[in-house]
C-alpha positions as CSV (number, residue, x, y, z in Angstrom):
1,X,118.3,117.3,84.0
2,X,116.7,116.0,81.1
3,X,113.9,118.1,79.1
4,X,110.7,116.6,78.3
5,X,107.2,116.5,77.4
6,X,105.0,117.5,80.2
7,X,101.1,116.6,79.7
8,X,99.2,120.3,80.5
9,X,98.6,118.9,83.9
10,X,100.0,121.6,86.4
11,X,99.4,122.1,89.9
12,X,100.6,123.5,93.7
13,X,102.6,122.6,95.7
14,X,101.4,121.5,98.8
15,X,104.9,121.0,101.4
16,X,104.9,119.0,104.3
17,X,107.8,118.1,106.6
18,X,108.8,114.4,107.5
19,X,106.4,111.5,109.1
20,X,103.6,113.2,108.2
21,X,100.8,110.8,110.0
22,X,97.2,109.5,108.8
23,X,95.8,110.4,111.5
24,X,96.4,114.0,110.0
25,X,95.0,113.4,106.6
26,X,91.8,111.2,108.1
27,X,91.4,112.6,111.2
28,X,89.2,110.1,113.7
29,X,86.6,112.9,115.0
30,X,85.6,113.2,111.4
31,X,85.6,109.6,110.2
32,X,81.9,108.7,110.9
33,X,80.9,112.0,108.7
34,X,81.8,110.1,105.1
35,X,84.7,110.6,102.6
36,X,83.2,114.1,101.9
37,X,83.0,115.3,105.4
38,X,86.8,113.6,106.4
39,X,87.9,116.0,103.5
40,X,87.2,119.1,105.1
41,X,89.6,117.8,107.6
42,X,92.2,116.5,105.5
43,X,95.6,117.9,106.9
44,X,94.1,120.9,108.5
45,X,95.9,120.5,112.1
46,X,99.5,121.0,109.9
47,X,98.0,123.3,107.5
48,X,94.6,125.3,108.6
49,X,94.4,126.1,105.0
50,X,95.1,123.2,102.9
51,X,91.2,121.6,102.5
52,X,89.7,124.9,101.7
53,X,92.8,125.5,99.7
54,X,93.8,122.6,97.8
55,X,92.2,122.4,94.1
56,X,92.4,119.2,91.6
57,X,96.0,118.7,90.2
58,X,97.8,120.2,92.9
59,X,100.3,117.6,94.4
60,X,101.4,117.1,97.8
61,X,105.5,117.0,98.7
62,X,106.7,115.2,102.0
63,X,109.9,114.5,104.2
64,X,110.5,111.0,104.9
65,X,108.0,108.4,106.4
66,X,104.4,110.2,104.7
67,X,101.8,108.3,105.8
68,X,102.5,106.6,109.0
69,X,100.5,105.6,111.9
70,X,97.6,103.4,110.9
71,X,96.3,101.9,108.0
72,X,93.2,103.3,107.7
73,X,92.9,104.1,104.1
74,X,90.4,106.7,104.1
75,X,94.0,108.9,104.4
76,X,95.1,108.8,101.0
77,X,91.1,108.5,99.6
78,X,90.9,111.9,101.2
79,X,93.8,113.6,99.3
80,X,92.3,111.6,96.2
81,X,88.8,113.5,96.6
82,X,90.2,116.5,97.1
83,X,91.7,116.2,94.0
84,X,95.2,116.2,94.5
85,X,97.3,114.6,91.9
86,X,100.1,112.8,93.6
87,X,102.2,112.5,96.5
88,X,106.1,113.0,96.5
89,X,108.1,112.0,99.0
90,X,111.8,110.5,99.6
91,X,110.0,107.4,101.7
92,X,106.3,106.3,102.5
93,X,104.8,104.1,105.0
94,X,104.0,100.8,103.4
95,X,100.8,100.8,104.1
96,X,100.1,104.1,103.4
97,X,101.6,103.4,100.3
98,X,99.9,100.5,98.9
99,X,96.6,101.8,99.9
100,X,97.3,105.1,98.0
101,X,98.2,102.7,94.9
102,X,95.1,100.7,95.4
103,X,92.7,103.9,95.5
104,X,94.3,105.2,92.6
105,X,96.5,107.8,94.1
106,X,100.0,108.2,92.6
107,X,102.6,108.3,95.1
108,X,106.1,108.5,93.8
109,X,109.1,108.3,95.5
110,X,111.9,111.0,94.9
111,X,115.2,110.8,96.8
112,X,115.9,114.7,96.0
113,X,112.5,116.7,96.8
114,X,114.5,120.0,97.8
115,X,113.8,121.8,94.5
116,X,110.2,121.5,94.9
117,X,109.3,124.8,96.8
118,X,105.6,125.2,98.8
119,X,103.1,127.2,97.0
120,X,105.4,126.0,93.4
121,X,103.8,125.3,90.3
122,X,104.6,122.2,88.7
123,X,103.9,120.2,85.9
124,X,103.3,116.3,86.6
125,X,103.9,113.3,84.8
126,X,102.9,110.1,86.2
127,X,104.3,108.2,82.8
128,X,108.0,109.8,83.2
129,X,107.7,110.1,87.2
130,X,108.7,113.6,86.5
131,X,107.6,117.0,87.8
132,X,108.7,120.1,85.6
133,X,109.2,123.2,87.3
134,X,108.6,126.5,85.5
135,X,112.1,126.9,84.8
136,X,111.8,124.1,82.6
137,X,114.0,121.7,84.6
138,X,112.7,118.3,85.3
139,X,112.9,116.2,88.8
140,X,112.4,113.0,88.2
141,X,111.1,110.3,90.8
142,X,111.5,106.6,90.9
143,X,110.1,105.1,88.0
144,X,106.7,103.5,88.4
145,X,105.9,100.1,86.7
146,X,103.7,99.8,83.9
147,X,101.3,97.5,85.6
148,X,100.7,100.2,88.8
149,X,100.7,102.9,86.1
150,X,97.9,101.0,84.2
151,X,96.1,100.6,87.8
152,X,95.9,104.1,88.7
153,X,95.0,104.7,85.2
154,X,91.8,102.6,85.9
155,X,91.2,104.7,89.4
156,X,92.6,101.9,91.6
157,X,92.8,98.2,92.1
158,X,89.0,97.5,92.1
159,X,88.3,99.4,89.0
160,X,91.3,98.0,87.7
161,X,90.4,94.6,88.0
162,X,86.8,95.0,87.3
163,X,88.3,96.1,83.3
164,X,90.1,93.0,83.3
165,X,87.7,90.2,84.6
166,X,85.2,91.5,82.4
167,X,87.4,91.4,79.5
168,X,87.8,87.0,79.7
């Protein structure tokens, strides 16, 4: 694979198998306690560990179908306020998806996530759609449009369009 530029953005990875469900990441015994209390919960019936654990840049690597069940889109504002950095996976749910884009969540998809081991650290690139290993080999992801890049640059949708309305 190619060698690039990597911004100093590193992190762990966090591995998860296939049709991981949002019930998982917002669990609905927690959802009346407020973003910061759903957190705590975040994933923790697949991996005990993973809110305590998790820390700002790490990125989360899936098997097919992450995020499906229902829409509720506290599931991919929880991962955001923990602070992890992106979401990998060969296929999402679209809602899942589009909410994760809306918050301001990166969520690439990358046919090939076998070379991105648990526990890992990685380099991230949301402008190449790119994660380097420490070997200095690249997997690259989908490419993601300039217009959603530019979105999750703004921290979602609503932010997003708050900077352009108020620019007329």
């Amino acid at each position: 694979m190619n060698r690039m530029t990597m911004p100093t953005s590193n992190g762990r990875i966090w591995r998860f198998g296939d049709n991981v469900d949002t019930d998982a990441m917002a669990p609905g015994a927690h959802m009346k306690g407020g973003i910061d209390a759903l957190s705590r919960h975040c994933l923790e019936n697949l991996r005990p560990e993973f809110p305590a654990a998790v820390r700002r840049g790490d990125v989360v690597v899936a098997g097919e179908n992450f995020g499906m069940g229902s829409s509720r889109e506290q599931a991919p504002q929880a991962l955001r306020h923990l602070g992890v950095a992106a979401v990998i996976a060969p296929s999402f749910a679209g809602l899942f998806y589009r909410n994760a884009l809306n918050l301001g969540l990166p969520v690439l998809v990358c046919a090939d996530t076998a070379p991105l081991a648990d526990g890992m650290t990685v380099g991230f690139d949301l402008a190449h759609a790119a994660l380097r290993l420490a070997d200095g080999t690249d997997v690259r992801c989908e490419p993601v449009p300039e217009f959603l890049r530019e979105m999750l640059a703004a921290g979602g949708l609503v932010p997003h369009l708050k900077a352009r309305l108020g620019q007329r």
